[in-house]
PLY file of the C-alpha trace (Angstrom):
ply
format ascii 1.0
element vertex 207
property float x
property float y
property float z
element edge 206
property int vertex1
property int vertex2
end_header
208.28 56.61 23.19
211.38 57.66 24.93
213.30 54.60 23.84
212.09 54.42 20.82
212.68 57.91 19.82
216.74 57.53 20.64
216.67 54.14 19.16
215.14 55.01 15.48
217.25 58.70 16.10
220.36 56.78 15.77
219.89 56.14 11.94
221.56 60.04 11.82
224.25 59.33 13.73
224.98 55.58 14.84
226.95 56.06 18.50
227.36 54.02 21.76
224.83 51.25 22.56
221.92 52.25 20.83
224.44 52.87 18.11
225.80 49.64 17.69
222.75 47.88 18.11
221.00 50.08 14.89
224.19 49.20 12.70
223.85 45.66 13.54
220.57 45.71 12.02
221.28 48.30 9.08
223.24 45.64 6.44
220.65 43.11 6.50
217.40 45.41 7.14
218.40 47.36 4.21
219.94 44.73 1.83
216.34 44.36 -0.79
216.57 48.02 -0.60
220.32 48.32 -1.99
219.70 45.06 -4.40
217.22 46.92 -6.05
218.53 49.65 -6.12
222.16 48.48 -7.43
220.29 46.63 -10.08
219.61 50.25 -11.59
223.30 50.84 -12.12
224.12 50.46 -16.36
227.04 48.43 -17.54
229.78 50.11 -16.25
233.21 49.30 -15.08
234.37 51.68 -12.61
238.31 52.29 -11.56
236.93 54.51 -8.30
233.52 54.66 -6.72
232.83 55.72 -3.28
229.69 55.05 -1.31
228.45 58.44 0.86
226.68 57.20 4.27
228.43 53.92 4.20
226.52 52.96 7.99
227.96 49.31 8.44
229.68 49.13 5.15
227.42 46.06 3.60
226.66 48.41 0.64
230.49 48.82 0.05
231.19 45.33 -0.17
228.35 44.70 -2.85
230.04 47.06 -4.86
233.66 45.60 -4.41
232.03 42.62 -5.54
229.92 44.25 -8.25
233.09 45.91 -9.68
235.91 43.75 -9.06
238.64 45.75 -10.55
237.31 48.59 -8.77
238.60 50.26 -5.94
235.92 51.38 -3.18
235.98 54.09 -0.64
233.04 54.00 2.19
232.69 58.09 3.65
230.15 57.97 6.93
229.83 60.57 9.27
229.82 58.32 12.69
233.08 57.09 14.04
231.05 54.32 14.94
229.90 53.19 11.71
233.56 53.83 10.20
234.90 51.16 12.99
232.13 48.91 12.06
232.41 49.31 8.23
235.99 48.58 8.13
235.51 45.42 10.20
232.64 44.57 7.43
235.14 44.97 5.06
238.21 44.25 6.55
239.88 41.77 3.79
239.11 44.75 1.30
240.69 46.69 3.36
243.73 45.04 3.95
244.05 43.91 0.02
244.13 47.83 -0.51
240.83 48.10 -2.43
239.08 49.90 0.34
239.22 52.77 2.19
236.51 53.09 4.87
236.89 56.95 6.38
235.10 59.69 8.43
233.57 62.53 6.36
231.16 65.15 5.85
229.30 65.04 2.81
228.57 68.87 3.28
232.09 69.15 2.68
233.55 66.33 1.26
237.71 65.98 1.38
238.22 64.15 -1.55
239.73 64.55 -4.98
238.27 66.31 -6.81
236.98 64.73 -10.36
238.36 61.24 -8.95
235.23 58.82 -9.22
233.52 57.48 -11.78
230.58 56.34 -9.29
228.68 57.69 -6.16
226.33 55.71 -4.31
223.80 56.74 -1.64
221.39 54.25 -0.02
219.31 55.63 2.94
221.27 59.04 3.78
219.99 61.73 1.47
217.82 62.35 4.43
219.87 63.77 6.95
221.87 65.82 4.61
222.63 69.28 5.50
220.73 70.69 2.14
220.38 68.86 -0.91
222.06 71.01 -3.43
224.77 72.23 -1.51
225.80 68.20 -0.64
224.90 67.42 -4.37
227.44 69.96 -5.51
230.00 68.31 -3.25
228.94 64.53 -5.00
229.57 66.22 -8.72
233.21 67.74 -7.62
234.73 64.87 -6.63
232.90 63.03 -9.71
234.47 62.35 -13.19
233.30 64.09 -16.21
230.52 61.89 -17.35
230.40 59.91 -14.12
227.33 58.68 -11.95
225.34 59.20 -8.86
222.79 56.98 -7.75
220.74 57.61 -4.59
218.49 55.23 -3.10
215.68 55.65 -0.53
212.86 53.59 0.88
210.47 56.68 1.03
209.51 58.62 -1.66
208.77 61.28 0.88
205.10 60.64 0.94
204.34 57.48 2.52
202.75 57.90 5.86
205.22 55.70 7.80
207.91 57.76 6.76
206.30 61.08 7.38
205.67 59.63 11.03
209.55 59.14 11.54
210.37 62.42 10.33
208.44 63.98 13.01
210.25 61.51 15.15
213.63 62.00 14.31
215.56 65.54 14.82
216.99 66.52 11.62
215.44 64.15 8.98
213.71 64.98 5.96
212.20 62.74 3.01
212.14 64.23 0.14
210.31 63.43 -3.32
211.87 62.22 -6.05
211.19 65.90 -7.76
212.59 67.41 -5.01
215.58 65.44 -5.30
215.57 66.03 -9.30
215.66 69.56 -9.14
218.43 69.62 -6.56
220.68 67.57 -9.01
220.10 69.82 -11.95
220.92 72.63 -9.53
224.26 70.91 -8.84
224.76 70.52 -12.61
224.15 66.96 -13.00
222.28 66.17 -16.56
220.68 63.42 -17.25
218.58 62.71 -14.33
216.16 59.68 -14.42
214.62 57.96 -11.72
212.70 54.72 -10.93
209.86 53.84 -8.19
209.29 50.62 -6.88
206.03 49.37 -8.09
204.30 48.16 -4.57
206.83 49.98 -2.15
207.33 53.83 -1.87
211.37 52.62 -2.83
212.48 55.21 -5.15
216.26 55.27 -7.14
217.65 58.13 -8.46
220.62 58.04 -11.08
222.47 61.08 -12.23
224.99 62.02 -14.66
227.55 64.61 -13.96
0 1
1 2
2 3
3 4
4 5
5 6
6 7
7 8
8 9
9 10
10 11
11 12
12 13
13 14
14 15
15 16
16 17
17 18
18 19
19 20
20 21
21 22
22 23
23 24
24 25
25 26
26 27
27 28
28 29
29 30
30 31
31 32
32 33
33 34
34 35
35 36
36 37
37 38
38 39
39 40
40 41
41 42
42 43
43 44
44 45
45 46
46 47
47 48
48 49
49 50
50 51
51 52
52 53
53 54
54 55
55 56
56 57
57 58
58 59
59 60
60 61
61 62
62 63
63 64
64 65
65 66
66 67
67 68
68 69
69 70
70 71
71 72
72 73
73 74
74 75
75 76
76 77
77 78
78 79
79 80
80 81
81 82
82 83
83 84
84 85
85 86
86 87
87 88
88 89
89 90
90 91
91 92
92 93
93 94
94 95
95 96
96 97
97 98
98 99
99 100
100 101
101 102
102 103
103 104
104 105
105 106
106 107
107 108
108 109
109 110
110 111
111 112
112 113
113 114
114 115
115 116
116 117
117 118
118 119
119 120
120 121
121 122
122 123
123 124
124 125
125 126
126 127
127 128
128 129
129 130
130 131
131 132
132 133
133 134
134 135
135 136
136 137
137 138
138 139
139 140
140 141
141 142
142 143
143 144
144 145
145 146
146 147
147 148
148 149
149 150
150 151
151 152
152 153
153 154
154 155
155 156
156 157
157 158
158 159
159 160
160 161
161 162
162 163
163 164
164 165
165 166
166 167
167 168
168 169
169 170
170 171
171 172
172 173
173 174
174 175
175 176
176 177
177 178
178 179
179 180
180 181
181 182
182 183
183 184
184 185
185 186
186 187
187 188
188 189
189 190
190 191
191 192
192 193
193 194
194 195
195 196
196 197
197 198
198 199
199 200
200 201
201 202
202 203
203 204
204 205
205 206
């Protein structure tokens, strides 16, 4: 259980081995996830959007190819993942369409009312309070733009529930929790979508 424990604990905070080994798994382990989840986002055509909890920056390149006139900045919160999503994305990168960078979503140094998209696959979990981050996700949001979180619990399934006890500082929440936390933040216009055979839930807000 040892093992295990600092193994799965590393989906917090990727770092050394155990770190690199978790990331190396996160782009394609996750990947139906973030499909179905992206295939939630309306027609929209984005000049900024920034993806919060990038991990190994797989979900950033979807969107640079989703939005190809779009510019795409990937915030994590492990040196480790920033290294590896910048590598993931390194052509991006050097064209000047991405920005992979270390950040805290708690308190998020970005512009302020600069992007018309925020994505977050697999992170709202180990966020240091829902509406306090939230509030941080609408600031740096245009007027009118959107937030879309995606999880693979919808903070009831049991197998979830069992890694929560697992792993220090996690938390699954349910897609009312999350709800209220956005209208807290003063995002309108909150919908949401469950898988209909996996406890996958998407949540899309408007600022």
């Amino acid at each position: 259980m040892g093992l295990f424990k600092a193994f799965v604990s590393q989906t917090r905070k990727p770092e050394g081995f155990l770190g690199k080994m978790m990331l190396s798994s996160m782009n394609s382990g996750h990947a139906k996830l973030a499909d179905w989840g992206l295939s939630h986002l309306p027609d929209i055509t984005p000049e900024k959007a920034v993806d919060l909890g990038c991990g190994a920056g797989r979900n950033v390149g979807e969107l640079l190819k989703k939005y190809p006139k779009a510019r795409v900045t990937g915030i994590d919160y492990s040196d480790l993942s920033v290294e590896k999503a910048k590598e993931y994305n390194k052509h991006d990168v050097a064209a000047g369409r991405c920005c992979i960078q270390q950040g805290d979503v708690s308190e998020l140094l970005l512009p302020a009312g600069t992007f018309d998209l925020a994505t977050a696959f697999e992170t709202v979990y180990f966020w240091p309070g829902l509406e306090k981050c939230f509030a941080q996700v609408a600031k740096i949001l245009k007027p009118g733009g959107l937030f879309m979180i995606c999880n693979e619990s919808d903070g009831t399934d049991p197998t979830s529930v069992r890694f929560e006890k697992i792993i220090d500082g996690m938390k699954n929440y349910t897609v009312e929790e999350i709800e209220a936390a956005l209208k807290a933040a003063d995002f309108s216009e909150v919908k949401s979508d469950h898988h209909p055979s996996k406890p996958w839930i998407t949540v899309l807000a408007r600022k």
